[in-house]
N, C-alpha and C positions, 0 to 999 in steps of 0.2 A: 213702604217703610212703616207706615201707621198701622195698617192692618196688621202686621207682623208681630209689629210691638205688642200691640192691642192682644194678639193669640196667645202669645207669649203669656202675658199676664192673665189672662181669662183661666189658660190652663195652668198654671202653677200656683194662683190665687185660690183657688178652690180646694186644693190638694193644702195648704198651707193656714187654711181657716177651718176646715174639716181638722186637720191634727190641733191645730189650738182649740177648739172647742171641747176635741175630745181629753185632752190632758189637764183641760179645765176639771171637765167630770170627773178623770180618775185622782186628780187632787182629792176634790172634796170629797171621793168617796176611801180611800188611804187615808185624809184626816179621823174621818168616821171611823171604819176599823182600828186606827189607834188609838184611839179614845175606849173602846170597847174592851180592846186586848186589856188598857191598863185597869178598865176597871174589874175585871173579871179575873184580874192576878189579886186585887184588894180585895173580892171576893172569896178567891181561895185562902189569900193570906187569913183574912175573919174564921172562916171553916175551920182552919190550923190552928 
């Protein structure tokens, strides 16, 4: 029953810190690109 358990969680544990780390990074990197987008509309706003 242990070892079971233990498989269980080894394999879903992996799978489940892989995607939060990665939605970590595309956070931060969708914060970045929005900050760019808005500044590059103030950009063209100025141009105008």
């Amino acid at each position: 029953m242990q070892h079971e358990l233990l498989e269980i969680v080894s394999n879903l544990g992996f799978p489940i810190a892989l995607s939060i780390y990665l939605l970590v990074r595309l956070e931060n990197r969708m914060e970045t690109l929005a900050e760019r987008i808005k500044d590059l509309g103030e950009a063209i706003k100025s141009v105008l």
